[in-house]
N, C-alpha and C positions, 0 to 999 in steps of 0.2 A: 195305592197302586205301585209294584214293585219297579225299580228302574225299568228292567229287560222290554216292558210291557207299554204301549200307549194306552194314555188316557179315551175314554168315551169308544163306541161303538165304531164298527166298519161295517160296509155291504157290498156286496159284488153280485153283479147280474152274470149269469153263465147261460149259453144258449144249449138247443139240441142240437143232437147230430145222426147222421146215416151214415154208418158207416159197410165197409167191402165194396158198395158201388156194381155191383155183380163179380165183374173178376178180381178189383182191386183187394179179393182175401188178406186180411188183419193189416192193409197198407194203406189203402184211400180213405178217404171222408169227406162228408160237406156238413158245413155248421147251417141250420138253418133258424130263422128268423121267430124262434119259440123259447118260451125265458124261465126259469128259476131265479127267484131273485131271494137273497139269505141276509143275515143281519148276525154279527156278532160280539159277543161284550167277554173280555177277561173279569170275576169275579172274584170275591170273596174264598168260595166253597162250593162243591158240586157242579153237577151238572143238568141242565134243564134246555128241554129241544121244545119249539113248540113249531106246527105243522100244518099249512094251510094249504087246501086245495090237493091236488095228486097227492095219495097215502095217507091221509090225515085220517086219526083213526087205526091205524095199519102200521106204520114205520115206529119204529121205538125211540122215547123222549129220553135217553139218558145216554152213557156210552156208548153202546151198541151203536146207533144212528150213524148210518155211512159218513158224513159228515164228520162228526167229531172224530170216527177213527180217522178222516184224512187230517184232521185238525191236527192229532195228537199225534202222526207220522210228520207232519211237517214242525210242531214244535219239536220232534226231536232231532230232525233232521236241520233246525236252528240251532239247535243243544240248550233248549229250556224248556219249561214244560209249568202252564197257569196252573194254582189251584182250582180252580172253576173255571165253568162257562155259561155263557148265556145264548143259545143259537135260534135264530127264527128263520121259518124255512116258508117260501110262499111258492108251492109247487105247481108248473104250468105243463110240466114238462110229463105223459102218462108214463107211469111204473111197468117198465117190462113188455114194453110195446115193441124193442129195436132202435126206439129213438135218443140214447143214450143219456137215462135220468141217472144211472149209475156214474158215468162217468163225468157228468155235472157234478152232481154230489161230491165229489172224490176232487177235482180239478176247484169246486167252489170250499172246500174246504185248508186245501194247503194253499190257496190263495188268502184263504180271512185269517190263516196261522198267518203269514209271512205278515201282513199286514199289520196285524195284533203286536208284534213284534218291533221295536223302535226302530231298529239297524237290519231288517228284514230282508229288503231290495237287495241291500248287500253280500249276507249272509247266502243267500238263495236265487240266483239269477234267475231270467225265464227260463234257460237249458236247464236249469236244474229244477223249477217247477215241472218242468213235459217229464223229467227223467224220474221223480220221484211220483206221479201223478200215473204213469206207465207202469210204473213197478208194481204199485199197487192195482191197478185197473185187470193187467198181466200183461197186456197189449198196448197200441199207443191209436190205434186207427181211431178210436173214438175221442180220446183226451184231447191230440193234436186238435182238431177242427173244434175241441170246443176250447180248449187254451188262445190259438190262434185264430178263429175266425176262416171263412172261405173255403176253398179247394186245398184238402194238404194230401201230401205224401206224407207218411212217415214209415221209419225203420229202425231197426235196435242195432248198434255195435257192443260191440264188449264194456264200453263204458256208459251204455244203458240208449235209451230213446232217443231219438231225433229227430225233425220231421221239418218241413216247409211249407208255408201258405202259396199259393198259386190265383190267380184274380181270374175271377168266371164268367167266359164268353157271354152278350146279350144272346138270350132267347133260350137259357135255360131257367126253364119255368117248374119248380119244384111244388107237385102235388103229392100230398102222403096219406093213406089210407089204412085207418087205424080203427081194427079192431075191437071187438067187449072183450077177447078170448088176451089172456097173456100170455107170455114164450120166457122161457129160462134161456141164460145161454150156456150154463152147464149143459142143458140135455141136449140143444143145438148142435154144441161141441161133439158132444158123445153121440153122434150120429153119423160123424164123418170116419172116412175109412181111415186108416193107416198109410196107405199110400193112393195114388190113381196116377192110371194110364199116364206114357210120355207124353203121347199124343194129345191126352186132356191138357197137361199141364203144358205142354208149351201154346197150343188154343190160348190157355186163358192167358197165359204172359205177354201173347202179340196181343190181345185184346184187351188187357190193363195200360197197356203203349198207348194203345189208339185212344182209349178212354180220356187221357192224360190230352192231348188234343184235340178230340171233341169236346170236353167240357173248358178248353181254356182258348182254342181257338175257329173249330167248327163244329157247330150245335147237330148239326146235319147228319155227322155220322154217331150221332148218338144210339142208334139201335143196334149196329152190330159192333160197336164197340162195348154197350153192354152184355156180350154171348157169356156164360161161365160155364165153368164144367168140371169146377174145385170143392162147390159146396153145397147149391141152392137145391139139385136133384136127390144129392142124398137126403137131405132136409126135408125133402118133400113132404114125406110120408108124415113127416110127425105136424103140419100144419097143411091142409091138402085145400082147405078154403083160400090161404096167401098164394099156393101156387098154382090154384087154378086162376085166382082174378092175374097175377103176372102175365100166364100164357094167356089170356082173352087179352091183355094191354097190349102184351108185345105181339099178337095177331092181328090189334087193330092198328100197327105201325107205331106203336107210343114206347119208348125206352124203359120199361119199366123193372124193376129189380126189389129182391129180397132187402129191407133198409136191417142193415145188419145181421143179427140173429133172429130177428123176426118176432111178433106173426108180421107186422107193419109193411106196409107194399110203399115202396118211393116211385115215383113215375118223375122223370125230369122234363116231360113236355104235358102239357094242358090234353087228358083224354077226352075223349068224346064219346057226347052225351049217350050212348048207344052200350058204352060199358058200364054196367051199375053193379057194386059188389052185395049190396043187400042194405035192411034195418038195421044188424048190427054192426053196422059198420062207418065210421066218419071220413069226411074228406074234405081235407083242409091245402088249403093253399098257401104255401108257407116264401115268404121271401129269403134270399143266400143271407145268413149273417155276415159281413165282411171284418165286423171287429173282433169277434171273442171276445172271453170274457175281461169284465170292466170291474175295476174295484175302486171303492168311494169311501169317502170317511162320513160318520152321524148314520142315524137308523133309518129302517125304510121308511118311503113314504106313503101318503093314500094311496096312489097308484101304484106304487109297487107292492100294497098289499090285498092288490084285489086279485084274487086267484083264479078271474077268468083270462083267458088270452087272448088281450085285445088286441084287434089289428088284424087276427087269421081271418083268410074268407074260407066258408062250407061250403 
């Protein structure tokens, strides 16, 4: 094993996340209590991904694998680079749902670089994992909450990402309603306009304010501090089952919003029994991660290679 490199395997659990929050567009997020747990070894030669649970089957075992490309962005951004790897991925977290397995991936991967790494910690601070974890993602609303755990803000300066964790009032109760159908966020993207109204845009600014203290200090005004009027209407069209269950949420008084790019509906309060989205459709009840993610030395274990998600209630 070359100096630069430690001996024996690491793993790190990364949670999901919801990111936009309704108004909070490419700045809020909440880390919620749903796991990807990975395992990685510096080798000899090559590259070999193996894939349990969400994607298995579907995500590619070599390069390619979101994963190793953040691996081999954060070895460079160490300035070394393994001959090999060995990655094990136990997926909890669904592919392209809104709930941000992309930015696990990305965020679990220059975590198990810096790790793999002797002098890593050093090399690479947390500012510098969010800002290299960002670059790559393009954005940071979803990185943040799964790098840091909890309620964050985040924002870019010229010398790249930055964001905050924030601690989350009692009585926000995060249910997520998740789809068979999956959503791109390229097409997401390319669905929103070039500009919109003043008027829209300062709406949603007071109303990413208010968000910011309903979720950290009264739960109460969580319905119209979720209003937007930045993204989720244009989006509509291209996901018309996410925003009609939204308007039935938010008409039976329940806070409910597009969890990111979508199709995935976040509701931050317990709906009632009266709204039911359908067969194809799941509903889990997810508790706030307040750690982010966590990285370990040695490989996974039983439990962390059982690729059901235990602990969610339906």
């Amino acid at each position: 094993m070359p100096t630069n490199f430690t001996a024996g395997p690491v793993r790190v659990r990364v949670p999901a996340t919801s990111a936009n929050l309704g108004p909070g567009f490419d700045a809020l997020g909440l880390a919620l209590g749903l796991y990807d747990d990975l395992a990685a070894e510096v080798t000899s030669g090559g590259v070999r991904v193996t894939v349990t649970g969400q994607g298995a089957g579907e995500l590619p075992d070599d390069d390619r694998h979101l994963v190793v490309r953040a691996m081999r962005a954060g070895f460079d951004a160490l300035g070394v680079q393994p001959e090999g790897l060995s990655v094990e991925c136990v997926n909890r977290i669904p592919q392209a749902r809104g709930l941000g397995s992309s930015s696990a991936a990305i965020v679990a991967g220059v975590l198990l670089a810096r790790a793999l790494v002797t002098d890593g910690d050093h090399r690479l601070d947390e500012a510098g994992v969010l800002r290299l974890a960002a670059e790559i993602e393009g954005h940071p609303d979803n990185v943040a909450p799964c790098l840091l755990g909890g309620f964050t803000v985040a924002w870019s300066e010229s010398t790249g990402a930055r964001a905050v964790s924030l601690p989350v009032a009692d009585g926000v109760r995060p249910v997520v309603f998740v789809p068979a159908e999956r959503g791109l966020t390229a097409t997401a993207r390319a669905a929103l306009p070039v500009s919109v109204p003043h008027g829209d845009a300062a709406l949603t600014a007071g109303r990413a304010a208010l968000l910011v203290h309903a979720l950290t200090t009264d739960p109460t005004l969580l319905l119209p501090a979720t209003v937007d009027r930045l993204h989720q209407d244009y989006r509509a069209a291209g996901m018309p089952a996410t925003s009609s269950l939204v308007s039935a949420l938010r008409a039976a008084g329940v806070a409910a919003v597009v969890s990111g790019a979508g199709p995935t509906v976040l509701a931050l309060s317990e709906p009632p029994p009266s709204v039911q989205p359908g067969t194809d459709w799941e509903i889990w009840q997810l508790p706030i991660d307040v750690s982010g993610a966590r990285v370990a030395r040695g490989r996974l274990g039983h439990a962390e290679r059982d690729p059901v998600a235990a602990g969610r209630k339906s």
